[in-house]
N, C-alpha and C positions, 0 to 999 in steps of 0.2 A: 836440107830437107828433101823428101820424096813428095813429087807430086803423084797420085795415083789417082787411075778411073772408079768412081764409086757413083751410086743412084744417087740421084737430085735428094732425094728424103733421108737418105744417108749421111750426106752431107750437112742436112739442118739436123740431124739428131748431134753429130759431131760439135757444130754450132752449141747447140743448146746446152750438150755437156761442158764446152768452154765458158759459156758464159753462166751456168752454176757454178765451175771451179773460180772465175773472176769474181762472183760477189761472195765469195767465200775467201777470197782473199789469197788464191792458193796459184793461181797467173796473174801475169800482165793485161794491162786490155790492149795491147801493141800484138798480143797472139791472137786475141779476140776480132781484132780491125785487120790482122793479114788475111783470116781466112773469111771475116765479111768478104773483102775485095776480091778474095778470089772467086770467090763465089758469083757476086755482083758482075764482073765480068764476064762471067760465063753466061748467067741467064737475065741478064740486066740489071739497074739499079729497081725498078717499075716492077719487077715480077718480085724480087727478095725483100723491097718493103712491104707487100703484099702478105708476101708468107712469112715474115715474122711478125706482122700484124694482126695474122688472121686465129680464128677461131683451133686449126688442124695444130696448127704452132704452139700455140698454149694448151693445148693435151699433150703434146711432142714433149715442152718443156714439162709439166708437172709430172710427165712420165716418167723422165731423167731422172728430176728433184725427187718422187717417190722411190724408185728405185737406188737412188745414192743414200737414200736417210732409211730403207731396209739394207741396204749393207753393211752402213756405219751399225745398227740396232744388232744384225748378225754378230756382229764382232764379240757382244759381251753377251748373246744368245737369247738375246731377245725375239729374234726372229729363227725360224727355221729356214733353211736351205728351198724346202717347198713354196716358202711364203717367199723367200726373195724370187723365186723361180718364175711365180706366177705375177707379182706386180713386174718383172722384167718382161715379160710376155705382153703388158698391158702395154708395156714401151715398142712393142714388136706392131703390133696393132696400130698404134697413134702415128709410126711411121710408115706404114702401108697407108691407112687414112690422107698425110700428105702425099704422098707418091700419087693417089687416084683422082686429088681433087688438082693438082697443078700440074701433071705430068702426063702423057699417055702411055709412058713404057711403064712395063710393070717391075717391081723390087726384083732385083735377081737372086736377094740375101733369102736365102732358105731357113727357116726357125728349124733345126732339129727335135724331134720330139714332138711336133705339132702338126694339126692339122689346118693347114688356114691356106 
């Protein structure tokens, strides 16, 4: 595996998509607990329970969750390309929201097409 540098909110969006694919049955929770620990390690066990317990966290996840169930919908065109666009933007948002409330550095991830 590559370890790579990514923003703190980056990293629980990562989170949060693994543990949708884990109750979906589609990983391990053995992927799910390597990358708690890395995480945990980096900014403590005190801060990561925090923000997977908090308020920023559960917009982050039901970001993900909306955004994976307009993709699946895209598939048989239920959804338009627009419509996945813009609930993936909502996910763009909910990870800037953690970045501001636990972090001082700001996302370095650039939304193209957006202004935010």
């Amino acid at each position: 595996m590559i370890d790579i540098c990514v923003d703190e909110a980056y990293a629980f969006d990562y989170y949060a998509i693994l543990e949708i694919k884990f109750q979906k049955g589609a990983i391990s929770n053995s992927l799910l607990e390597t990358l708690n620990n890395k995480i945990s390690i980096q900014i403590g066990n005190k801060l990561f329970d925090t923000i997977i317990n908090s308020l920023e966290y559960k917009n982050l996840y039901d970001a993900n969750m909306n955004t994976f169930i307009a993709v699946e919908k895209a598939k048989t065109n239920e959804f338009t390309a627009k419509e996945v666009d813009m609930i993936n933007y909502k996910r763009m948002i909910a990870k800037q929201e953690l970045q501001k409330k636990y972090f001082t550095n700001p996302l370095k991830e650039v939304k193209i097409g957006y202004n935010i």
